[in-house]
C-alpha positions as a Markdown table, in Angstrom:
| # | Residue | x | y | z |
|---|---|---|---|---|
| 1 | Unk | -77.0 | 201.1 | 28.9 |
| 2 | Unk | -73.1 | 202.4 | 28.1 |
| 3 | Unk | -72.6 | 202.9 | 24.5 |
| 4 | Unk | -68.5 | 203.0 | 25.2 |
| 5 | Unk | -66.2 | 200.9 | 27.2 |
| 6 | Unk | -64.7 | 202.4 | 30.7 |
| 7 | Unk | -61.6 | 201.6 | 28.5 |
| 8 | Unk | -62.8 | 203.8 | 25.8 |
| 9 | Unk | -63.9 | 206.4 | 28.5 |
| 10 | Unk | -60.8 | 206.3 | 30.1 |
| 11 | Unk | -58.6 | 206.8 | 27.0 |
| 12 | Unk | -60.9 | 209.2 | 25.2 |
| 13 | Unk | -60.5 | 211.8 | 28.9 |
| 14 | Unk | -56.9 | 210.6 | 29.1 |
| 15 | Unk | -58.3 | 209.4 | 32.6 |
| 16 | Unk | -55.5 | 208.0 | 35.0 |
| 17 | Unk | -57.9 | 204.2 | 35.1 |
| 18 | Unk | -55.5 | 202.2 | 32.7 |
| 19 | Unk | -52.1 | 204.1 | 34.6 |
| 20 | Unk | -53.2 | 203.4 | 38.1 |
| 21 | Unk | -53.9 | 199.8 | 37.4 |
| 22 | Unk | -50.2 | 199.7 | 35.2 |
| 23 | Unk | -48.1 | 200.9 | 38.5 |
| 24 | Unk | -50.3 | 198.7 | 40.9 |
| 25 | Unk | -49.7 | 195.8 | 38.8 |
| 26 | Unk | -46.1 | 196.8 | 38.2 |
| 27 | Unk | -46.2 | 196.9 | 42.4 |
| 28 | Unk | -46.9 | 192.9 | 42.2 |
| 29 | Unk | -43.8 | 191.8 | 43.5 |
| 30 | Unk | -44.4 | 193.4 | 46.7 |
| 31 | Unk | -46.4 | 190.2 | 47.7 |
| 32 | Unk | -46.0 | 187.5 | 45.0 |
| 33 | Unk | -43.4 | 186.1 | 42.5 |
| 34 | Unk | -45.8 | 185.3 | 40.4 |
| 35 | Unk | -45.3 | 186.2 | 36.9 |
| 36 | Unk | -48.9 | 187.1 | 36.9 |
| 37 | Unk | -50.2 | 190.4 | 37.8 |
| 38 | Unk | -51.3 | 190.5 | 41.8 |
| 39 | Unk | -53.8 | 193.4 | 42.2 |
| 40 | Unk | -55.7 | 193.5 | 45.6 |
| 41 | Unk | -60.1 | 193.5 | 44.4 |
| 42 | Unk | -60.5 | 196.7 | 46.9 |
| 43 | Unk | -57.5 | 198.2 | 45.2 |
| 44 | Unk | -59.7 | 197.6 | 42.0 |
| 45 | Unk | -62.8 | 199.5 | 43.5 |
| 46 | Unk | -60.8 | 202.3 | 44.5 |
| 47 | Unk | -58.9 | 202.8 | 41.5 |
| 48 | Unk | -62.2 | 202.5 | 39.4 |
| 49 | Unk | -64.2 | 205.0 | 41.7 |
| 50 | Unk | -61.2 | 207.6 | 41.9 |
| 51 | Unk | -60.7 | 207.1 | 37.9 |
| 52 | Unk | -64.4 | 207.5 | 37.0 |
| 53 | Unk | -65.8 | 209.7 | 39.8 |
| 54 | Unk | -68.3 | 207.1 | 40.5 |
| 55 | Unk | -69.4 | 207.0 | 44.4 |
| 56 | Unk | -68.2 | 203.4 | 46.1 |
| 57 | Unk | -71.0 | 201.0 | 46.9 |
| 58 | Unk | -68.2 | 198.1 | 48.6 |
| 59 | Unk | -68.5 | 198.9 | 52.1 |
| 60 | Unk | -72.3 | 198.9 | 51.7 |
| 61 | Unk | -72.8 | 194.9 | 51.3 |
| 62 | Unk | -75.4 | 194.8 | 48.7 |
| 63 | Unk | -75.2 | 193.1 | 45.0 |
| 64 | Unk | -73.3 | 196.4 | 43.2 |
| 65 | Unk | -69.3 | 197.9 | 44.3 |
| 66 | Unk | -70.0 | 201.0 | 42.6 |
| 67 | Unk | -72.3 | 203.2 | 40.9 |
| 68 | Unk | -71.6 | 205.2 | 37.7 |
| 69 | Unk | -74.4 | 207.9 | 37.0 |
| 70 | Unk | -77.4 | 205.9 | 37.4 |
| 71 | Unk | -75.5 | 202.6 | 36.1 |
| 72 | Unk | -74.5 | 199.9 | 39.1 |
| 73 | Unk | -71.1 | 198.4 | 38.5 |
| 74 | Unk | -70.3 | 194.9 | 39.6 |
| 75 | Unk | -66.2 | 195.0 | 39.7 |
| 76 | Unk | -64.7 | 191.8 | 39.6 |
| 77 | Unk | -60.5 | 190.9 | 39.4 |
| 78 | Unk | -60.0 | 187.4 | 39.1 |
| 79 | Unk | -56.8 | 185.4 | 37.6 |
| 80 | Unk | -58.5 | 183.3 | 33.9 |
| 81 | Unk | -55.9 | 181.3 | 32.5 |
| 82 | Unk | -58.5 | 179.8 | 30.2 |
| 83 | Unk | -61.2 | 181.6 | 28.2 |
| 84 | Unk | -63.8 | 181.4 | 31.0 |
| 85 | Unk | -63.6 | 181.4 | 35.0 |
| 86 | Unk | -66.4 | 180.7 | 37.7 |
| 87 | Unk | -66.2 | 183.2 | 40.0 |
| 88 | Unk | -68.2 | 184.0 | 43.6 |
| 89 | Unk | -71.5 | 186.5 | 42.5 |
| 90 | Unk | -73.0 | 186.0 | 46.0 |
| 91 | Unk | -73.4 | 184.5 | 49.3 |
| 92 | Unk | -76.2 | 183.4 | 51.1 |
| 93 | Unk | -74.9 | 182.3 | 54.6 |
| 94 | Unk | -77.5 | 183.6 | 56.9 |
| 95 | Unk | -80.0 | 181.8 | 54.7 |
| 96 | Unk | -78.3 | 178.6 | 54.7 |
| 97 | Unk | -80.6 | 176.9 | 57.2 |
| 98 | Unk | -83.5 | 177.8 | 54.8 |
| 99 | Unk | -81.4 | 175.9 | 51.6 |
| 100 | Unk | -80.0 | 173.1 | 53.1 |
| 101 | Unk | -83.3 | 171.1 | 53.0 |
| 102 | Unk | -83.9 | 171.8 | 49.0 |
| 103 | Unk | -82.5 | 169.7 | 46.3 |
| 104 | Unk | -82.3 | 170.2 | 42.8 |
| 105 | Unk | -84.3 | 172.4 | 40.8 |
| 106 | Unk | -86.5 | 173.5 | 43.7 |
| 107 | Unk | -82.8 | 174.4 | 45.2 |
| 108 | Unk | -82.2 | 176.3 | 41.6 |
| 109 | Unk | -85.1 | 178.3 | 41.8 |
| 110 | Unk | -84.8 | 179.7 | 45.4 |
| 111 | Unk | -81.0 | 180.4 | 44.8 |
| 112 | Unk | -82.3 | 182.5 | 41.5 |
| 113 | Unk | -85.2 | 184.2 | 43.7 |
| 114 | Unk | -82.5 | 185.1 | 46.8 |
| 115 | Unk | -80.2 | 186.8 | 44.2 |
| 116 | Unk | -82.9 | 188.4 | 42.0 |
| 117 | Unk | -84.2 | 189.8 | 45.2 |
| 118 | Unk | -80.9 | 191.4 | 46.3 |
| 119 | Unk | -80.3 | 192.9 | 43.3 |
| 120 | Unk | -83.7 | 194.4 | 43.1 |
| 121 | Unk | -83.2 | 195.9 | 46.6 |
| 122 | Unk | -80.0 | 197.2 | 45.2 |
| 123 | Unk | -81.5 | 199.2 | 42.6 |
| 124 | Unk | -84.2 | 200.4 | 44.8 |
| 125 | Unk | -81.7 | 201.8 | 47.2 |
| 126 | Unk | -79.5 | 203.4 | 45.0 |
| 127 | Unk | -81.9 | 204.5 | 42.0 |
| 128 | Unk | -79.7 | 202.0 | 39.1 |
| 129 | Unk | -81.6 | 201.7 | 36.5 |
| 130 | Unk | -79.4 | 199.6 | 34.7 |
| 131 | Unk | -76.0 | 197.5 | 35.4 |
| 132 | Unk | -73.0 | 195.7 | 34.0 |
| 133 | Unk | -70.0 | 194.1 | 35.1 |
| 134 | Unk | -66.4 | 195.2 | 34.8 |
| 135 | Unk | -63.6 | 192.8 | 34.7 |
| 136 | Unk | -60.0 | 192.8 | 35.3 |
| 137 | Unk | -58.7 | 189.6 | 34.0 |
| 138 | Unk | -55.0 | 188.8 | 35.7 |
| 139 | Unk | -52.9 | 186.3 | 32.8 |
| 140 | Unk | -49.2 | 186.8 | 32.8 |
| 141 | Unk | -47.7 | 189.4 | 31.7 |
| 142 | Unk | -51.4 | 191.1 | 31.4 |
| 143 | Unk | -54.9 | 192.5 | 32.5 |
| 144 | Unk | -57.9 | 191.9 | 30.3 |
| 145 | Unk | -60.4 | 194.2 | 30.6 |
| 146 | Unk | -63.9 | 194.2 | 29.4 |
| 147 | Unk | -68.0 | 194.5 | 30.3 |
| 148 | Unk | -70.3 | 192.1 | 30.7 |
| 149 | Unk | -74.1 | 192.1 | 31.4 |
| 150 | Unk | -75.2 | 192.3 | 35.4 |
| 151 | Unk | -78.6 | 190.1 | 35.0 |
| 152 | Unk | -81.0 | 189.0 | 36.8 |
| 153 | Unk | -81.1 | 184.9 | 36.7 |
| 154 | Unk | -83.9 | 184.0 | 34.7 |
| 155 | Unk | -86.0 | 181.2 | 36.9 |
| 156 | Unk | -88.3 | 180.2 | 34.3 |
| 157 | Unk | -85.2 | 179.2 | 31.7 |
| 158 | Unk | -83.6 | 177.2 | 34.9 |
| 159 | Unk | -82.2 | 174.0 | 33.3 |
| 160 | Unk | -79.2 | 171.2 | 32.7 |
| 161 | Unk | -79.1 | 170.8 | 36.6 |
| 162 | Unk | -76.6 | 168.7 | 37.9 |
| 163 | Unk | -75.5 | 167.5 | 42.0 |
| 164 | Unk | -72.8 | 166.7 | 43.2 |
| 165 | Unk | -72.0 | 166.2 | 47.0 |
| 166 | Unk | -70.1 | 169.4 | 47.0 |
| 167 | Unk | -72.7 | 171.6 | 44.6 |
| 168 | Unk | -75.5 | 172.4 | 42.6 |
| 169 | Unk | -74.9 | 173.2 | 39.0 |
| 170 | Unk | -77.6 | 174.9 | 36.8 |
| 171 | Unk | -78.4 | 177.2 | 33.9 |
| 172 | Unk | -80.5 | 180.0 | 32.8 |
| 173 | Unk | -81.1 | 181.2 | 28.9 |
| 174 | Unk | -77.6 | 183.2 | 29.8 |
| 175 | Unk | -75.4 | 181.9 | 31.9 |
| 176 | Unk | -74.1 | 179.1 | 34.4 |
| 177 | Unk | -74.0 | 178.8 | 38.3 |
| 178 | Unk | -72.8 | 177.0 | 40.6 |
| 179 | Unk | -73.7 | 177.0 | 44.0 |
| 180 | Unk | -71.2 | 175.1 | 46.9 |
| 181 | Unk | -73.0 | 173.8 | 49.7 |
| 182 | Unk | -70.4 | 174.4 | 52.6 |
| 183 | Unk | -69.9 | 178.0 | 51.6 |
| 184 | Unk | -73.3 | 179.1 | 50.6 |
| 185 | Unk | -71.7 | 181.1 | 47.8 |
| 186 | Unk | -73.2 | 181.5 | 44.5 |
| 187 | Unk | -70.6 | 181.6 | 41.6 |
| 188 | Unk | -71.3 | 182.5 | 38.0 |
| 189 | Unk | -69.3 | 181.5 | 35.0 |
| 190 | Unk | -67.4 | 184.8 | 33.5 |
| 191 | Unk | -66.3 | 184.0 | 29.1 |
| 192 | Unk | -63.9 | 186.3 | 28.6 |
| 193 | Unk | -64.4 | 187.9 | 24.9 |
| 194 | Unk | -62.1 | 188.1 | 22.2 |
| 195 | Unk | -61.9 | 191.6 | 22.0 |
| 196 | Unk | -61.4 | 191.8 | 25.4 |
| 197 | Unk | -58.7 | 195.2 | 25.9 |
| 198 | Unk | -55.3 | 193.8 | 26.5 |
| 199 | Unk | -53.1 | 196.1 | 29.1 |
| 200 | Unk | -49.5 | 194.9 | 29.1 |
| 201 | Unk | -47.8 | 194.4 | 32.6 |
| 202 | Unk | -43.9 | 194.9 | 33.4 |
| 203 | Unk | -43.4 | 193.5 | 37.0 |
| 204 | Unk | -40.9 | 194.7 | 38.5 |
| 205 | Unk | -37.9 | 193.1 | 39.6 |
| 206 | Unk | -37.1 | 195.2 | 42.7 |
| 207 | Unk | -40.4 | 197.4 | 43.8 |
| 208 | Unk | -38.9 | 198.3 | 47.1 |
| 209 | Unk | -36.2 | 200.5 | 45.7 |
| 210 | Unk | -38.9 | 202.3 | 43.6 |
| 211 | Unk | -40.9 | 202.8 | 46.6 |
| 212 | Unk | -37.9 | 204.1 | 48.7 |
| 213 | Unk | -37.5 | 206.8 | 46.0 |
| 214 | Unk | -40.6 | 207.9 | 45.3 |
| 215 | Unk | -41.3 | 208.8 | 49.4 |
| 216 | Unk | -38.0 | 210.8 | 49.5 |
| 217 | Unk | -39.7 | 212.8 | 46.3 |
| 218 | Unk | -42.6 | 213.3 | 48.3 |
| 219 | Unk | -42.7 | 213.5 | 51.9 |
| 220 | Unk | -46.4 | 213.5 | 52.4 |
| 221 | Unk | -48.6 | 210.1 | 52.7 |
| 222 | Unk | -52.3 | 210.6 | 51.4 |
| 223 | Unk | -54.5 | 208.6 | 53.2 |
| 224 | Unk | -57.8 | 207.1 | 52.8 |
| 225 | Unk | -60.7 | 208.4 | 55.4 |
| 226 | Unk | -60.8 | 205.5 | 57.8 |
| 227 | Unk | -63.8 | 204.4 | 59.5 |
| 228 | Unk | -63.6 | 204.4 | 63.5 |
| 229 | Unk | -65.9 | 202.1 | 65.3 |
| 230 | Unk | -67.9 | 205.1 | 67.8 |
| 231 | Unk | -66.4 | 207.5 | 66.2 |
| 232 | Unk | -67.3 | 208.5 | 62.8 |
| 233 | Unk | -70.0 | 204.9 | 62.6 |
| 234 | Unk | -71.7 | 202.8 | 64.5 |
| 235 | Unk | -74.2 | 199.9 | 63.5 |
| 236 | Unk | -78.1 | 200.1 | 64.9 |
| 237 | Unk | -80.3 | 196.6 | 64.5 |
| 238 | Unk | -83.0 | 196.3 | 62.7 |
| 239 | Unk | -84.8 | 193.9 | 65.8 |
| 240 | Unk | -84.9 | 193.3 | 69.2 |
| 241 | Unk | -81.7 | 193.4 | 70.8 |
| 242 | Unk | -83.7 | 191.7 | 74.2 |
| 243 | Unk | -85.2 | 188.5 | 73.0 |
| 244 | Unk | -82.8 | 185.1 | 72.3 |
| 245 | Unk | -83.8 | 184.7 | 69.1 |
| 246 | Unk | -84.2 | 187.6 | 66.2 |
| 247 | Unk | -87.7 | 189.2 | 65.7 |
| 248 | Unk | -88.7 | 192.3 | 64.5 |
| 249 | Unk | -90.9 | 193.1 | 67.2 |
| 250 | Unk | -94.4 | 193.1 | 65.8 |
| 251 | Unk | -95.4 | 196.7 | 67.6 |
| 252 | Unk | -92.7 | 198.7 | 68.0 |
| 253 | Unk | -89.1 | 199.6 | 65.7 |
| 254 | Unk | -90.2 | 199.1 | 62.6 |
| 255 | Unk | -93.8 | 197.9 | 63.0 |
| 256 | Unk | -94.4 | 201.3 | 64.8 |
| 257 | Unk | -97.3 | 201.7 | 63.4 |
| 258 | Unk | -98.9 | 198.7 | 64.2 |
| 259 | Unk | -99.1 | 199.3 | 68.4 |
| 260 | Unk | -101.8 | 199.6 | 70.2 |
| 261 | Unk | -102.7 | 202.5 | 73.1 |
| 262 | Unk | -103.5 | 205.4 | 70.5 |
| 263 | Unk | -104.4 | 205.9 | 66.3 |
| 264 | Unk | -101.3 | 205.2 | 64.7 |
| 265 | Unk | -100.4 | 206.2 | 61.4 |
| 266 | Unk | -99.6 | 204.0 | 58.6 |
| 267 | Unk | -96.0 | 205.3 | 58.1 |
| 268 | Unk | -94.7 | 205.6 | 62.0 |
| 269 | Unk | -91.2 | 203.7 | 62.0 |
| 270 | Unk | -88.4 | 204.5 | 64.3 |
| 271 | Unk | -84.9 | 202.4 | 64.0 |
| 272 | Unk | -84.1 | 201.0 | 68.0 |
| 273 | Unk | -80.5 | 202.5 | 69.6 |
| 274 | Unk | -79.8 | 200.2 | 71.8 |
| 275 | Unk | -78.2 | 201.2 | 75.1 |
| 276 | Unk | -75.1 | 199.9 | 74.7 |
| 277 | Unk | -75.1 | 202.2 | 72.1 |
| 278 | Unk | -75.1 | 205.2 | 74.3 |
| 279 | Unk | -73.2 | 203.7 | 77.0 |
| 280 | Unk | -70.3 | 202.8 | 74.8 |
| 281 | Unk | -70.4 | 206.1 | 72.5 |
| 282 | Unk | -72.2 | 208.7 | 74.4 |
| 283 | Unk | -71.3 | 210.9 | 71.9 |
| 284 | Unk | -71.7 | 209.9 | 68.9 |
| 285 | Unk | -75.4 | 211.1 | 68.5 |
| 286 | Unk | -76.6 | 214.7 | 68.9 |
| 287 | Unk | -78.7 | 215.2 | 72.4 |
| 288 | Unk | -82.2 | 213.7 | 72.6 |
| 289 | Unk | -84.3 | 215.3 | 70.8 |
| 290 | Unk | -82.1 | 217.8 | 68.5 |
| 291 | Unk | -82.7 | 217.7 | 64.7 |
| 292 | Unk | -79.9 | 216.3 | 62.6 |
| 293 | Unk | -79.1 | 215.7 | 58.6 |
| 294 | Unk | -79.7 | 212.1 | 57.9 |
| 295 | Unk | -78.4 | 211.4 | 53.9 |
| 296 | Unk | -79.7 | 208.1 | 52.0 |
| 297 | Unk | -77.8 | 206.1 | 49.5 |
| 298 | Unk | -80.1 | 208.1 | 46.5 |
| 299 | Unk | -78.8 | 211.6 | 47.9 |
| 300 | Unk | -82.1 | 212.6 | 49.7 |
| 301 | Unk | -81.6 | 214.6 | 53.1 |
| 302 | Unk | -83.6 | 213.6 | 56.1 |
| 303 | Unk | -84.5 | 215.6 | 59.1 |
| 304 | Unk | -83.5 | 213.0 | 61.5 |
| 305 | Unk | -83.3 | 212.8 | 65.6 |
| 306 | Unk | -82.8 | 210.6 | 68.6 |
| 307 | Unk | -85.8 | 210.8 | 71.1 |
| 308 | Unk | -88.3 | 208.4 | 73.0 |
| 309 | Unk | -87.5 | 207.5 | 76.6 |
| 310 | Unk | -83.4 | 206.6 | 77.2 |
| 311 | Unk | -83.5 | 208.1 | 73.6 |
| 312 | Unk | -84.2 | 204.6 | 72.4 |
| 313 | Unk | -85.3 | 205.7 | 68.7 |
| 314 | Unk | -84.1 | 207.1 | 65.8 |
| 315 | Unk | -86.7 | 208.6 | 64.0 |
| 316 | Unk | -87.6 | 211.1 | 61.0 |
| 317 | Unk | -89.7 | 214.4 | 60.7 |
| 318 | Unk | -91.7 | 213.8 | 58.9 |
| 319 | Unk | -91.8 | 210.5 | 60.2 |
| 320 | Unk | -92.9 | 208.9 | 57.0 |
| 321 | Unk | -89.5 | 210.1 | 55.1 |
| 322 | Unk | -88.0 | 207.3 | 57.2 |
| 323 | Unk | -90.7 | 204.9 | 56.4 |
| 324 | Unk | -90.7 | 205.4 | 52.7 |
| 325 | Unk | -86.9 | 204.8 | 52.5 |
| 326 | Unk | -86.7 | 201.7 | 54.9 |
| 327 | Unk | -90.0 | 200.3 | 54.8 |
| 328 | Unk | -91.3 | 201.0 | 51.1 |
| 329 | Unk | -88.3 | 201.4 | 49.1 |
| 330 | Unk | -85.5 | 199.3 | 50.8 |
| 331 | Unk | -88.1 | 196.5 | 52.0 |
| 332 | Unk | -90.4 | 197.1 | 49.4 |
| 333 | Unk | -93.3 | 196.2 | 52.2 |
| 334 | Unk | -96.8 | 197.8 | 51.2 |
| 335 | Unk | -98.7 | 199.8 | 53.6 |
| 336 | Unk | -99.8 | 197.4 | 56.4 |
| 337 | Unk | -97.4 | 195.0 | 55.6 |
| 338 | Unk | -95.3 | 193.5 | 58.5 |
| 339 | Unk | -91.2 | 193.7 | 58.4 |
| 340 | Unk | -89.7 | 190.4 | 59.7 |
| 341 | Unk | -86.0 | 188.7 | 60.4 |
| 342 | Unk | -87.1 | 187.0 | 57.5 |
| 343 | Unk | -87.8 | 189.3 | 55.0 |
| 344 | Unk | -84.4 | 190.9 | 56.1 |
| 345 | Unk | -82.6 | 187.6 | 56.1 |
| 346 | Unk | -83.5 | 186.8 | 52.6 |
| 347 | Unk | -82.5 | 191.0 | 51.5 |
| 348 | Unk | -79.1 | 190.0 | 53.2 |
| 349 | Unk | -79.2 | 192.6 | 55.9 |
| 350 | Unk | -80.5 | 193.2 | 59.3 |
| 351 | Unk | -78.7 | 196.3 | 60.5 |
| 352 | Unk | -77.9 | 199.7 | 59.3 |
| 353 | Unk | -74.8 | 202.2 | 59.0 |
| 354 | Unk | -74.7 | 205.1 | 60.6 |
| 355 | Unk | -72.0 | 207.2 | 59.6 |
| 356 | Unk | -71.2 | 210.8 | 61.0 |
| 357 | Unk | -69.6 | 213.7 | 59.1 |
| 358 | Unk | -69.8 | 216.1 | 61.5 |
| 359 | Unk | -72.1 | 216.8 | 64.7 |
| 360 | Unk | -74.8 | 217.9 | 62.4 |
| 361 | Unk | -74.8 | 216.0 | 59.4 |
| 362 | Unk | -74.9 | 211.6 | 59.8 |
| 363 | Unk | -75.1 | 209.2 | 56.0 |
| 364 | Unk | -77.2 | 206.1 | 56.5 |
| 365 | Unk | -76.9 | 203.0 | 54.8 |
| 366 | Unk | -77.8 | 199.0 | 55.3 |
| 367 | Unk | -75.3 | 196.5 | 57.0 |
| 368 | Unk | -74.8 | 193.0 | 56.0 |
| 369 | Unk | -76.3 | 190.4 | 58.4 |
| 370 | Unk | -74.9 | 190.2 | 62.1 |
| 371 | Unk | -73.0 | 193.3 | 61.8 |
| 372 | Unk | -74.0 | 194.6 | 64.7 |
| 373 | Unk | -73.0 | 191.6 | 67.0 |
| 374 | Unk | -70.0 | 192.1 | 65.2 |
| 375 | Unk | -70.0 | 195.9 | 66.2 |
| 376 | Unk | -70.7 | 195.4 | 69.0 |
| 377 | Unk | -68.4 | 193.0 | 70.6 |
């Protein structure tokens, strides 16, 4: 665990954290008149990862926004007027069919094990071995900043339930939830300590002026690296893009290795390219059959290719790299052990990412539930 604050960190390095967030909240008056601070929560994740050199977990739609050496980072902005605020921790909408018949603490317990599960699935795939929240607090006139543990909800300490016919209320030997019904969203009450760091905030009056100067200073705009759908990404399912309904098929994709026709080994797995895939972005993947870097949240570099008939299958040599990273360490399945929509459902994903650098090197990573019927609409 940390032994110093980022605060701490960031003073100690005279790091740019504390400044960035001073100008953006300074900036507020670009879209509020509020007299409290207005700072955007992917402004937040930004600012944190370019201030602490910590690589961004947000656009990978698991439980942590960043990771800091081997630490995962929940980063949370949220206006507290009081000394606590509930805020969202999680949502569980593809898995709403599966609560909406539980009631009470049976409700409790599977909301606990959905969460726990997601967060263990995040520290599989990125190697945390431990993690913490950071806050930015919004009051007028101010930003509180502080840590906060990142815990697991304890289901054997679940107790003082209460329902209502808008939520579930409930609490471990740490903290409270709540859980609203029409949302499916999991919130968790956040106290905010007394010694909480206190970053005063001028807003100012006019913002636009400032801006005006400040671009005829500097001429040149630094962007951010933009994702382009079929261009530098595209999303691949995790099951069968040709049956109604979602299945992992039970002999091919990821249950490679349990078809028939010839011995299979234990650890064949390939991840299906669908042929809109090629029809839309013809070339966005190498030719069939020509090796390619394939980089995994941890770091590790695969030897990766597209091949099988109408290259239909994106696959690993060795093919059990690709195996133990999606089947062992991301599903946590043992050897023999079938994948299923629902096993995915309840992890919170059923596609991946894949993301290309260049024509030779491609980053994988998982993508939230129905991204790809998103993608590829």
């Amino acid at each position: 665990m940390m032994q110093k604050s980022f605060v701490e960190i960031d003073q100690e390095n005279q790091g740019d954290y504390l400044r960035f967030l001073t100008i953006f909240s300074n900036l507020s008056k670009l879209f509020s008149d509020n007299t409290t601070p207005l700072i955007d929560y992917r402004a937040v994740e930004n600012i944190f990862c370019r201030s602490f050199k910590a690589e961004n977990l947000s656009r990978s739609d698991t439980a942590f926004d960043a990771k800091y050496n081997n630490i995962g980072i929940g980063l949370k902005t949220f206006i507290c007027k009081s000394k606590n605020s509930v805020e969202k921790v999680a949502e569980f909408n593809s898995l709403s069919d599966n609560l909406k018949e539980l009631k009470g603490k049976k409700l409790a317990e599977k909301l606990a094990e959905y969460r726990n599960a997601r967060i263990q699935l995040a520290n599989r795939l990125f190697n945390i071995q431990s993690s913490i929240y950071h806050i930015v607090a919004r009051r007028e006139k101010k930003l509180l900043l502080f840590e906060t543990d990142y815990s697991e909800i304890d289901i054997n300490s679940i107790c003082n339930i209460k329902e209502n016919r808008a939520s579930l209320q409930f609490e471990d030997n740490k903290h409270f939830y709540s859980f609203n019904y029409s949302k499916s969203a999991l919130s968790r009450k956040f106290i905010i300590p007394s010694n909480a760091f206190e970053l005063p905030v001028e807003i100012m009056e006019d913002p636009y002026d400032w801006l005006l100067e400040v671009l005829q200073d500097n001429k040149k705009l630094i962007t951010e690296d933009k994702l382009v759908k079929g261009i530098n990404y595209v999303i691949l399912p995790l099951y069968s893009t040709r049956t109604k309904e979602k299945e992992v098929p039970q002999k091919s994709g990821l249950n490679q290795w349990n078809a028939g026709g010839r011995e299979r080994d234990i650890n064949e797995v390939y991840i299906p390219i669908p042929i809109n895939i090629h029809k839309y972005y013809p070339d966005f993947f190498p030719p069939r059959d020509k090796k390619f870097s394939l980089k995994v949240p941890t770091g590790e570099i695969l030897s990766a290719k597209v091949c099988q008939d109408n290259s239909k299958a994106l696959m690993t040599d060795p093919n059990k790299a690709l195996s133990d990273w999606l089947l062992r360490k991301v599903l946590n399945l043992k050897e023999g052990e079938l994948a299923t929509i629902e096993k995915l459902n309840k992890l919170g994903f059923d596609s991946v990412m894949i993301t290309k650098e260049d024509e030779t090197n491609y980053k994988i990573s998982i993508a939230s539930t129905n991204s790809y019927e998103k993608f590829i609409l």
